[in-house]
C-alpha positions as CSV (number, residue, x, y, z in Angstrom):
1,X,91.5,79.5,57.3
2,X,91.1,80.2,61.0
3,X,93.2,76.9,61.7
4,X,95.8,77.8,59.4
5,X,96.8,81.4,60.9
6,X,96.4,79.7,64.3
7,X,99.3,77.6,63.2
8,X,101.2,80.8,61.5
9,X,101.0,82.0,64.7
10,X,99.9,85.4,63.8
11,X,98.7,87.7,66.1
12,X,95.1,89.4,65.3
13,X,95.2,93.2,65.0
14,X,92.6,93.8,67.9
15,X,94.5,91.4,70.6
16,X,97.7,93.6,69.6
17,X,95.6,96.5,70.5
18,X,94.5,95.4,74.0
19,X,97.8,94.7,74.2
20,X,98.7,98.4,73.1
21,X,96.2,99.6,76.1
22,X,97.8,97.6,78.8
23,X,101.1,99.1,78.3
24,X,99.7,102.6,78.6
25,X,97.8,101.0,81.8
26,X,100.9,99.8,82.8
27,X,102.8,102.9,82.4
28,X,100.0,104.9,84.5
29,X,100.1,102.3,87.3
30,X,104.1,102.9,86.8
31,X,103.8,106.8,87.5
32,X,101.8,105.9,90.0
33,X,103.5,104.3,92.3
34,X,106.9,106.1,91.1
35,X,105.4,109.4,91.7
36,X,107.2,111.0,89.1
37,X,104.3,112.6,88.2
38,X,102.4,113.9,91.2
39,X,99.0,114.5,89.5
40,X,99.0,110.8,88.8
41,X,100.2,109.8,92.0
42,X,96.5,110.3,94.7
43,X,97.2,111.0,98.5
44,X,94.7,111.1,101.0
45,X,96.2,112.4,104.5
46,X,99.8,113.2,102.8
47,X,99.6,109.3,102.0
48,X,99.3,107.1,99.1
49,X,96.2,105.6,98.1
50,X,95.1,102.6,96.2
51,X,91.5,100.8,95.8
52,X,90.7,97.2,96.1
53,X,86.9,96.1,95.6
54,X,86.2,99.5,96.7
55,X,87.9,99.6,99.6
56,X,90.7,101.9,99.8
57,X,94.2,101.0,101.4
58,X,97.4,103.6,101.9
59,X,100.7,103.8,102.5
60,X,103.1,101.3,102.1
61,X,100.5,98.8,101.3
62,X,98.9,100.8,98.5
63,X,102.7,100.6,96.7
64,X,102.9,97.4,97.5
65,X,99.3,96.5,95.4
66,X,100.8,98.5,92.6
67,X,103.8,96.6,92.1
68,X,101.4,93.5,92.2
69,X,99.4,95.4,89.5
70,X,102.5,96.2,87.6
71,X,103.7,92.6,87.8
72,X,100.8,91.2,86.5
73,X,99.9,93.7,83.7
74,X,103.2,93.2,83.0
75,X,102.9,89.4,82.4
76,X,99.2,89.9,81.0
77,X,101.3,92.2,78.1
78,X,103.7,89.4,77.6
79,X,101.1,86.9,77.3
80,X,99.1,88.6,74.8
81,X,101.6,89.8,72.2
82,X,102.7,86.1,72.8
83,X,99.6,84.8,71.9
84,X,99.9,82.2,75.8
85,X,97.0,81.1,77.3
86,X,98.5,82.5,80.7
87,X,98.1,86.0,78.9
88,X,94.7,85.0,77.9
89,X,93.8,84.1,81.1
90,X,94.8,86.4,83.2
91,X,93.2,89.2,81.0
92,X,90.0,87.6,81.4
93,X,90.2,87.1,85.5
94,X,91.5,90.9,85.2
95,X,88.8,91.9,83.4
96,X,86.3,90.9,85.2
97,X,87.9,91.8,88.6
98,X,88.0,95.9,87.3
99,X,84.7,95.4,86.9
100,X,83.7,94.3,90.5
101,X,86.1,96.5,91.5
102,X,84.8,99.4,90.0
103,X,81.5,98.8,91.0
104,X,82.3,98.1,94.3
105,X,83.9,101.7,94.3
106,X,80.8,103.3,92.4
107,X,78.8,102.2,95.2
108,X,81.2,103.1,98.0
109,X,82.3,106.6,97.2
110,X,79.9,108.6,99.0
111,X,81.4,111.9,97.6
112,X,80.5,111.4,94.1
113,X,76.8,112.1,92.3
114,X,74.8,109.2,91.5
115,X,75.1,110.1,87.3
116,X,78.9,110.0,87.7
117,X,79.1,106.8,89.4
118,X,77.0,105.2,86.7
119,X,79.3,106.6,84.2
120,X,82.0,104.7,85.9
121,X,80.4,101.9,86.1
122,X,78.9,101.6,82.7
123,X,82.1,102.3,80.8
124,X,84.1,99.9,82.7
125,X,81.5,97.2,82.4
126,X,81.5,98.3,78.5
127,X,84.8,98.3,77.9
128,X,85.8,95.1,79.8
129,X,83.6,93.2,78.4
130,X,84.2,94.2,75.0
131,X,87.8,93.3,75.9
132,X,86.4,89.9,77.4
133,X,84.3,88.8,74.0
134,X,87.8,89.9,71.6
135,X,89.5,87.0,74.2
136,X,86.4,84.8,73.9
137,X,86.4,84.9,70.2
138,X,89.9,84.3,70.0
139,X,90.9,81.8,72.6
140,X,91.5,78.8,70.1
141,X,94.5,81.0,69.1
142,X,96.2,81.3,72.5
143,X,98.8,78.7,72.6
């Protein structure tokens, strides 16, 4: 049965939910770097500010690592309501980057108490990898 909506090409309700999720990810990392809305837009020293692997970078290059982001959530939406194995893989590899990333920043951010950083941690690991298995379990789908 699993062959024969693989060849309908229909696409299962929880990858239309990630999906879902990416575009309100999308549209935060949008208002982000648009600044539209300020409380979504963080400044350290009257300048923008991004994180990579914990590390954070400002300025212009912190706008310039959102419209990355942007691009490639972007794509990784297209992929997915597509059902193409570029969506597929680039929600894995970004999947597994947030959660290096994240940890990195648990263990960087020095201003933060240890229970809170563990939160962090912990739910990103959680929900990526829940995210991760749906993908696993579905990858014969992905065209």
């Amino acid at each position: 049965m699993e062959n024969n909506l693989a060849l309908q090409g229909k696409r299962p309700v929880l990858i239309t939910i990630i999906a879902s999720a990416f575009i309100l990810w999308a549209l935060m990392v949008f208002f982000d770097f648009s600044e539209i809305i300020p409380e979504m837009s963080p400044k350290m020293n009257g300048k923008s500010v991004n994180v990579i692997l914990g590390f954070r970078i400002f300025g212009t290059y912190a706008k310039i690592t959102d419209v990355i982001q942007l691009i490639l959530i972007i794509t990784m939406i297209y992929g997915l309501f597509t059902m193409r194995k570029a969506g597929y893989f680039l929600t894995f590899a970004y999947m597994v980057y947030a959660v290096v990333s994240t940890h990195s920043w648990a263990l960087m951010a020095t201003n933060l108490q240890t229970k809170r950083k563990l939160i962090f941690d912990l739910i990103g690991i959680f929900l990526s990898g829940a995210i991760c298995v749906v993908l696993y379990n579905y990858r014969k789908r992905f065209k």
